[in-house]
VEXFI-960822 format. One record per residue (C-alpha): y, z, x; residue in three letters. Coordinates in nm, 2 decimals. Each point is the difference from the previous one (the first is absolute). Layout:
# residues N
+--------+--------+--------+------+
:     c2 :     c3 :     c1 : code :
+--------+--------+--------+------+
:      Y :      Z :      X :  Ala :
...
+--------+--------+--------+------+
//
This chain:
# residues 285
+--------+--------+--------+------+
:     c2 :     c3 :     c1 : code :
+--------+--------+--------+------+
:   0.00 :   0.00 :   0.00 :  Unk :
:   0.26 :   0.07 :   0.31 :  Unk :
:  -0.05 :  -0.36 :   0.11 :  Unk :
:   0.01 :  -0.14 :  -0.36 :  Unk :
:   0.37 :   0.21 :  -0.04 :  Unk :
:   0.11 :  -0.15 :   0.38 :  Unk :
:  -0.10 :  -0.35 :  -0.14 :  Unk :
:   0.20 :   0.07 :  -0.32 :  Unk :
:   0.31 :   0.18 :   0.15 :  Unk :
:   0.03 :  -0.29 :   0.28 :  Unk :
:  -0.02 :  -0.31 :  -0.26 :  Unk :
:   0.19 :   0.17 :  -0.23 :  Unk :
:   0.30 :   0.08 :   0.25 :  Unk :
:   0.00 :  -0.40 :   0.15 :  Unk :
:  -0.07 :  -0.17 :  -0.35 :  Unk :
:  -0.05 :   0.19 :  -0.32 :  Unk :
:  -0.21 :   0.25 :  -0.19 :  Unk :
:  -0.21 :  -0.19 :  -0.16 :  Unk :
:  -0.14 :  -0.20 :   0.34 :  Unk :
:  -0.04 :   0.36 :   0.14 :  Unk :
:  -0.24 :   0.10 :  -0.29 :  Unk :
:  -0.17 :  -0.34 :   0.05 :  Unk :
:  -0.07 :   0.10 :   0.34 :  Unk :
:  -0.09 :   0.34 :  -0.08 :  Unk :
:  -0.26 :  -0.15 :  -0.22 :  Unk :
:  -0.10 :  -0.27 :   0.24 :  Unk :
:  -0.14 :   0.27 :   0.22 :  Unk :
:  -0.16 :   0.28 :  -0.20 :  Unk :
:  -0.15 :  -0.31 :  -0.14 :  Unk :
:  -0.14 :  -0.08 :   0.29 :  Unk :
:  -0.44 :   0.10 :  -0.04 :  Unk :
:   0.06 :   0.04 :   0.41 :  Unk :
:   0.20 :   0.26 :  -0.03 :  Unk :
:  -0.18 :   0.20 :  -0.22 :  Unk :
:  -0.33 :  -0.06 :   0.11 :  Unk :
:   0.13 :   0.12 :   0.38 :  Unk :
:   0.12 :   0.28 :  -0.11 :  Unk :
:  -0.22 :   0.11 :  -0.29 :  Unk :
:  -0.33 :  -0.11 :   0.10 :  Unk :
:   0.01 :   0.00 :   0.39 :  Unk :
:   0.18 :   0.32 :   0.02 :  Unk :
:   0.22 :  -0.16 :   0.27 :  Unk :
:   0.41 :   0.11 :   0.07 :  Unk :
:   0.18 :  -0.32 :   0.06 :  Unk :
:   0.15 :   0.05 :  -0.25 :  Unk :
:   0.20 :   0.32 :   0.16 :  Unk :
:   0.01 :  -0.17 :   0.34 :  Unk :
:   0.18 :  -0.32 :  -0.19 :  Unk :
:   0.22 :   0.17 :  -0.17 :  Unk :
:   0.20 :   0.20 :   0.27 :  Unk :
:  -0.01 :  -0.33 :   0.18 :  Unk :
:   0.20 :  -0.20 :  -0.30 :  Unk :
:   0.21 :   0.32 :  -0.10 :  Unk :
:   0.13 :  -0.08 :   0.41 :  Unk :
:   0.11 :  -0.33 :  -0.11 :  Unk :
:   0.11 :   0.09 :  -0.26 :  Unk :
:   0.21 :   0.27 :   0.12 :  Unk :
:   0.11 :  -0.23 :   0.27 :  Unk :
:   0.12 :  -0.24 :  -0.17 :  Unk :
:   0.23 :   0.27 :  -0.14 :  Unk :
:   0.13 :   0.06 :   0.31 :  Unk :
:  -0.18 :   0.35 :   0.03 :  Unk :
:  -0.14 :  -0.03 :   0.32 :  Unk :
:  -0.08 :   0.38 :   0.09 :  Unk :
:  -0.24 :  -0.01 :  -0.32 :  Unk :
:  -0.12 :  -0.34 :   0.01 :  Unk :
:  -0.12 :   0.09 :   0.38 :  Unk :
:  -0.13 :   0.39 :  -0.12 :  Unk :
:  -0.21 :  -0.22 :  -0.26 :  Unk :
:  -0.14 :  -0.24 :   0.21 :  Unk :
:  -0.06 :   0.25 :   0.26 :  Unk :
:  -0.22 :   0.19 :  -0.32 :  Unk :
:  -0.19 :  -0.33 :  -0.07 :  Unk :
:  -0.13 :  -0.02 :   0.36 :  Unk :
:  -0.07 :   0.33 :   0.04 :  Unk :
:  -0.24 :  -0.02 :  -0.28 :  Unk :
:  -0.11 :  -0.29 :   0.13 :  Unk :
:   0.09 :  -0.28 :   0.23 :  Unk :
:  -0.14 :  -0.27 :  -0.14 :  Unk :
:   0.36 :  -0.14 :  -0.11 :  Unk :
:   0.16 :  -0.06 :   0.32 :  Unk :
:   0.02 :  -0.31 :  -0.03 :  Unk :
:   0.29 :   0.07 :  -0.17 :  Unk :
:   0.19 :   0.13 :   0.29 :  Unk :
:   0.14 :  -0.33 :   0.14 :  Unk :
:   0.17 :  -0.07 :  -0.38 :  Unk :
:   0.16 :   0.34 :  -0.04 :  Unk :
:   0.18 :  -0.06 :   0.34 :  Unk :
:   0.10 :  -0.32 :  -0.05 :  Unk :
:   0.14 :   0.13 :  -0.32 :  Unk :
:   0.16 :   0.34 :   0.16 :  Unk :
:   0.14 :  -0.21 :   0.26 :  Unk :
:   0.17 :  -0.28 :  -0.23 :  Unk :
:   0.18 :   0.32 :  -0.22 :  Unk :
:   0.17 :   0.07 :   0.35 :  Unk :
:  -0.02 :   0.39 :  -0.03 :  Unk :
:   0.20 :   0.23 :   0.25 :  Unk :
:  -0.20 :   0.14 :   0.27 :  Unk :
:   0.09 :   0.40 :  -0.11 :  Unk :
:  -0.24 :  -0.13 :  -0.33 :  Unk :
:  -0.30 :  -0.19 :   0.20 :  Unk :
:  -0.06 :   0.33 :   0.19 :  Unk :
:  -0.03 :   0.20 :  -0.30 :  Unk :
:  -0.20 :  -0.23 :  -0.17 :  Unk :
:  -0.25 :   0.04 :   0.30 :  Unk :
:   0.02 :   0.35 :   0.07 :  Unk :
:   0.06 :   0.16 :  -0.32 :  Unk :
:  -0.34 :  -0.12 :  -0.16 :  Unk :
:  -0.20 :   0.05 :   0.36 :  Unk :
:   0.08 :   0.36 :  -0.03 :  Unk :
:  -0.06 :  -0.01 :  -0.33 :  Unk :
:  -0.36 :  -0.15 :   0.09 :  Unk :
:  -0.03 :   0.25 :   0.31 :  Unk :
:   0.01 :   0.33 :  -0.27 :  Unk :
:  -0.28 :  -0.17 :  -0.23 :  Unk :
:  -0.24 :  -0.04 :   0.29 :  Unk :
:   0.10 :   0.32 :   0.14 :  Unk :
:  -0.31 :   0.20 :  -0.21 :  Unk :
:  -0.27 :  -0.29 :   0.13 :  Unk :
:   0.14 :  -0.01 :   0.33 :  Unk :
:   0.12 :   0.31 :   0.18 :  Unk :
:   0.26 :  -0.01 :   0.19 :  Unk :
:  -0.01 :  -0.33 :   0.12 :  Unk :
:   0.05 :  -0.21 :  -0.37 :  Unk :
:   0.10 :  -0.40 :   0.20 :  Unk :
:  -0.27 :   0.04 :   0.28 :  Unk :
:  -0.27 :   0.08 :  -0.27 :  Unk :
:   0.12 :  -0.30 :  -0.29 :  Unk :
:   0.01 :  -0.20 :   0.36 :  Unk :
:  -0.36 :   0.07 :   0.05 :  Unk :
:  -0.11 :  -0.07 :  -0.32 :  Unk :
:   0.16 :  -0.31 :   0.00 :  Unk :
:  -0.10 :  -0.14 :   0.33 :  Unk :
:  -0.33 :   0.06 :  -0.04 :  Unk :
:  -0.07 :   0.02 :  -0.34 :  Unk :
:   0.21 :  -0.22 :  -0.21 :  Unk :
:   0.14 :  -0.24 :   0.23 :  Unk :
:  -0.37 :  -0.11 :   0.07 :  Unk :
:  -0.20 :  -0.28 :  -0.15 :  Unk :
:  -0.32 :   0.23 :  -0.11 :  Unk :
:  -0.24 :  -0.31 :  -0.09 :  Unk :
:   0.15 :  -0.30 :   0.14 :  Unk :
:  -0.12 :  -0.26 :  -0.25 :  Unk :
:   0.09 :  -0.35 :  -0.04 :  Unk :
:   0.02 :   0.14 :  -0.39 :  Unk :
:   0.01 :   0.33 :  -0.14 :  Unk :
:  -0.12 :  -0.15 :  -0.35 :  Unk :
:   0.34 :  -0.15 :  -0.04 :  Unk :
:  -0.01 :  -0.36 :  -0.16 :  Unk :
:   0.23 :  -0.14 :   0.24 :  Unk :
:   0.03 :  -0.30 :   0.17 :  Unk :
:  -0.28 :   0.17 :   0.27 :  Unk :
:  -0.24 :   0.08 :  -0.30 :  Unk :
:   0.02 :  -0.37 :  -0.03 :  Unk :
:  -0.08 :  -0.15 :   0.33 :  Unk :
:  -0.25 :   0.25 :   0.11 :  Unk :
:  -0.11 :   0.22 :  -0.32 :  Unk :
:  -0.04 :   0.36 :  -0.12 :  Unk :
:  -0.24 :   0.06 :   0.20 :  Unk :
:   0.10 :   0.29 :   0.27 :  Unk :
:   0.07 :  -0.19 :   0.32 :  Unk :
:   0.18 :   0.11 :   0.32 :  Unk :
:   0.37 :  -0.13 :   0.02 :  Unk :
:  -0.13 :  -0.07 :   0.34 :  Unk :
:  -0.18 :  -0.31 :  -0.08 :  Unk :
:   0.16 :  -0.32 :   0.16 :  Unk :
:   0.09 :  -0.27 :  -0.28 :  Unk :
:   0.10 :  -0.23 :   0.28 :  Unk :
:   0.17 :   0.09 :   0.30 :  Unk :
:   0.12 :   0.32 :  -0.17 :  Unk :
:  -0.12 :   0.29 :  -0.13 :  Unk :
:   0.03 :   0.06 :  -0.36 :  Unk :
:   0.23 :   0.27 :   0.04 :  Unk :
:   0.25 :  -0.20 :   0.22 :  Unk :
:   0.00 :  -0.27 :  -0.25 :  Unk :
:   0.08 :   0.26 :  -0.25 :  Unk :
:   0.26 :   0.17 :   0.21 :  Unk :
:   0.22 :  -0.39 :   0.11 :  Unk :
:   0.02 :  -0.12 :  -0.41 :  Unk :
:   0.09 :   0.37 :  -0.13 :  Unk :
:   0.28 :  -0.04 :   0.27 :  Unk :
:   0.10 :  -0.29 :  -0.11 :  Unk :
:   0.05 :   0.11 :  -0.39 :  Unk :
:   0.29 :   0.08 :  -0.17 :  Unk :
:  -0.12 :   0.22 :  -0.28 :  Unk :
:  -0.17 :   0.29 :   0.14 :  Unk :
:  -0.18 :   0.21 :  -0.32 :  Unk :
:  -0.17 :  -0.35 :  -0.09 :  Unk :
:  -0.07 :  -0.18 :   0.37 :  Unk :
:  -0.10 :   0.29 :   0.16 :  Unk :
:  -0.31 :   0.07 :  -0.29 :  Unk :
:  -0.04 :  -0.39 :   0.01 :  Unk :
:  -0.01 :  -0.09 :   0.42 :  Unk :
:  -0.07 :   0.36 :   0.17 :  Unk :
:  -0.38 :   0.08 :   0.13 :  Unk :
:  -0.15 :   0.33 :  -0.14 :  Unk :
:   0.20 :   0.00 :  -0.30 :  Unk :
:  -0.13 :   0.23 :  -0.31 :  Unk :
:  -0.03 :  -0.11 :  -0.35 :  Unk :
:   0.30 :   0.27 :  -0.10 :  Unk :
:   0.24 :  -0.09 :   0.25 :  Unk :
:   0.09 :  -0.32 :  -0.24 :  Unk :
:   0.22 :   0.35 :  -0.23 :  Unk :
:   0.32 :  -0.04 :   0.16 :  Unk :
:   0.03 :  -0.37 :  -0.11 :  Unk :
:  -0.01 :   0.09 :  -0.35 :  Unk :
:   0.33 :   0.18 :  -0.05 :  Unk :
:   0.21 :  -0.21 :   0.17 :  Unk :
:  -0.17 :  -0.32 :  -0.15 :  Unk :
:   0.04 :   0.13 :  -0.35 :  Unk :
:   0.38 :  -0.01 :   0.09 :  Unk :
:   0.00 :  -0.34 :   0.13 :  Unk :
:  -0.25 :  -0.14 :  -0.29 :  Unk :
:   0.24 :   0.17 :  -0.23 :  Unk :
:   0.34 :  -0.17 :   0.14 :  Unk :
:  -0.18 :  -0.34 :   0.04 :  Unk :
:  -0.26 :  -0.05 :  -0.31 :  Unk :
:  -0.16 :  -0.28 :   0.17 :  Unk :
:  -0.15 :   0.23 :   0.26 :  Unk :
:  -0.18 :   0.20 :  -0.31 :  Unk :
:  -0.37 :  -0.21 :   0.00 :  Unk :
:   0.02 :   0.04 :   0.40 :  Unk :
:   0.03 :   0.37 :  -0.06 :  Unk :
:  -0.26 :   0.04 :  -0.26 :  Unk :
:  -0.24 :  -0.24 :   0.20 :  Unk :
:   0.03 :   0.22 :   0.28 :  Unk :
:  -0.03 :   0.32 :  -0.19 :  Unk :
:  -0.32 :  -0.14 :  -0.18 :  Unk :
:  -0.16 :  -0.11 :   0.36 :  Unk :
:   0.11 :   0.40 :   0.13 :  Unk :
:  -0.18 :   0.17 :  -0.28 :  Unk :
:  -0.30 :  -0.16 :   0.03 :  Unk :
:   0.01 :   0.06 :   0.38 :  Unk :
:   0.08 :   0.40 :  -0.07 :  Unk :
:  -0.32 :  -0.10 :  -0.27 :  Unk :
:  -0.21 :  -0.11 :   0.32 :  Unk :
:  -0.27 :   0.25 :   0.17 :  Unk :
:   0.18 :   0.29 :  -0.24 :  Unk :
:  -0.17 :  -0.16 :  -0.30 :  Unk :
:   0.19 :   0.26 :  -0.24 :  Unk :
:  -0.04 :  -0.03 :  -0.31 :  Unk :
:  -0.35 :  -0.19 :   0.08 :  Unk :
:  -0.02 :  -0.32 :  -0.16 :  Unk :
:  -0.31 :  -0.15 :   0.09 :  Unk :
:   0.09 :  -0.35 :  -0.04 :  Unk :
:   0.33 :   0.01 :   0.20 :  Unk :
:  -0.21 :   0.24 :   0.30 :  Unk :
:  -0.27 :  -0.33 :   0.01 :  Unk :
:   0.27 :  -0.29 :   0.03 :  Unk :
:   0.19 :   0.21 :   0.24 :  Unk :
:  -0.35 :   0.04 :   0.21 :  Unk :
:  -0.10 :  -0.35 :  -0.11 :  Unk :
:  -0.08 :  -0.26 :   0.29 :  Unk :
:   0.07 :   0.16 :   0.36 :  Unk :
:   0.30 :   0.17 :  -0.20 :  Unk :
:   0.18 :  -0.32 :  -0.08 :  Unk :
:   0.24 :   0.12 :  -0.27 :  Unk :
:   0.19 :   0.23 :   0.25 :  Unk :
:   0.03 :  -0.34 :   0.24 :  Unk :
:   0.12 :  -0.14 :  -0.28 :  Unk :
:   0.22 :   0.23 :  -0.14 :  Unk :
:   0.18 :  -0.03 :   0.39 :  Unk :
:   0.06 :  -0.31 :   0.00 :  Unk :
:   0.20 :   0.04 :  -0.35 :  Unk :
:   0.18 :   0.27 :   0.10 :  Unk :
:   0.10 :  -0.13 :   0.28 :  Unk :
:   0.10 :  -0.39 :  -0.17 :  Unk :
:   0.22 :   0.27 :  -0.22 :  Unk :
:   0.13 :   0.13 :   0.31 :  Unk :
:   0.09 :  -0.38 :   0.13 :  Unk :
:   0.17 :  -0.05 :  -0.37 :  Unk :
:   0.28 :   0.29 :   0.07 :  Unk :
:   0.07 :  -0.07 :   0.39 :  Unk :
:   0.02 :  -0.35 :  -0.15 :  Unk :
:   0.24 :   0.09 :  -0.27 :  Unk :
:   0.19 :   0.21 :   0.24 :  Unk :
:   0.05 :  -0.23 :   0.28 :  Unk :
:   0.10 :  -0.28 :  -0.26 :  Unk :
:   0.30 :   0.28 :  -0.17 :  Unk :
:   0.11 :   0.09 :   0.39 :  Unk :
:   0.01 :  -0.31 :   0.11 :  Unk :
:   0.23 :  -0.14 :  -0.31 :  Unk :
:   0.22 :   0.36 :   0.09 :  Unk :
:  -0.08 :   0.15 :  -0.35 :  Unk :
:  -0.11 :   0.38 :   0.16 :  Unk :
+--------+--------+--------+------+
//
């Protein structure tokens, strides 16, 4: 519901009230987001929304809370710094004075220093560094695939491979690593290009795309193509509720649906970086 209110409150400050509902409903809508949350158990939702409330307060020009909140979304979990680079390039453009950048950095570290303080002992930023370095910031399978239906699920299946494997004269995970850097929109290209990519991590798309869909109707089957594609891969090797049938076509063949299912994600992937690069290039964002 906090994202749903962040979806509304933003559309309804830049257009109306009535696009902000839209939006709202757009989301909550979504059977991805409830199925995450509901069935899986999972947080994203808490981890995504301190990240948008950032933007969102930054594009109000509060960057001491915008920072505090981001700072809380990555101390939850870390899994939306890819985020970082935009946040500057935003903070940067809004040309704040130098007194405000070093409260919005120190302020909200001290802030994180007390929290830790009853986990840590008396050394809160050497412990969070430990557990970062060599327990978040570490890829613990190092698949090709994660069960994500990406454009890797495609070319070299579910099936749990090292990202190790040469397709070429690089490894998987380098191949992964040169077209993610190449992207442009990070919440989608990273789920779609990166190696050892999780079927959840596809969450943080779905806010901001419900936005976007919302502001540019077209956009709308793209989005609910996509969502339909990340249920069923949420659906895949969780097989809750169990419905036989779906559970055998899912299995069917070597697991071909999943391969399947890839390749459309990732043609739906090529439809928006196509849409985008045609709107940049005629100057119209």
């Amino acid at each position: 519901m906090g994202i749903a209110y962040l979806i509304y409150r933003f559309l309804k400050d830049i257009k109306k009230e009535k696009l902000g509902i839209l939006g709202a409903a757009v989301f909550l809508l979504n059977p991805v987001i409830w199925y995450n949350s509901s069935v899986w158990g999972q947080t994203d939702a808490v981890v995504n929304f301190f990240a948008l409330l950032a933007f969102f307060l930054l594009l109000k020009r509060k960057l001491l809370l915008a920072t505090l909140s981001l700072i809380l979304s990555f101390y939850i979990k870390a899994s939306l710094l890819i985020f970082i680079p935009i946040f500057l390039i935003v903070a940067v453009r809004q040309k704040y004075k130098i007194v405000e950048v070093l409260k919005a950095v120190s302020l909200p570290l001290v802030i994180i220093g007390i929290l830790t303080l009853p986990f840590s002992g008396a050394n809160p930023f050497g412990w969070l560094w430990d557990i970062y370095a060599k327990k978040v910031f570490i890829d613990q399978l190092q698949l090709i695939t994660a069960n994500a239906f990406n454009v890797w699920a495609f070319v070299a299946g579910i099936h749990a491979k090292t990202q190790t494997l040469l397709l070429g004269p690089l490894s998987y995970k380098v191949w992964g690593s040169i077209l993610f850097g190449t992207s442009l929109i990070p919440t989608l290209y990273s789920f779609m290009l990166l190696t050892n990519m999780h079927e959840r991590y596809l969450y943080p798309f779905f806010p901001v795309f419900s936005v976007v869909a919302v502001l540019d109707r077209k956009l709308l089957p793209i989005y609910w193509g996509i969502s339909g594609v990340s249920l069923l891969n949420l659906y895949n090797f969780w097989w809750t509720p169990k419905i036989q049938g779906l559970i055998d076509l899912m299995s069917a063949r070597d697991r071909l649906a999943p391969r399947i299912l890839g390749f459309v994600n990732f043609s739906l992937y090529l439809s928006i970086l196509s849409r985008f690069l045609r709107l940049f290039y005629a100057r119209k964002i």
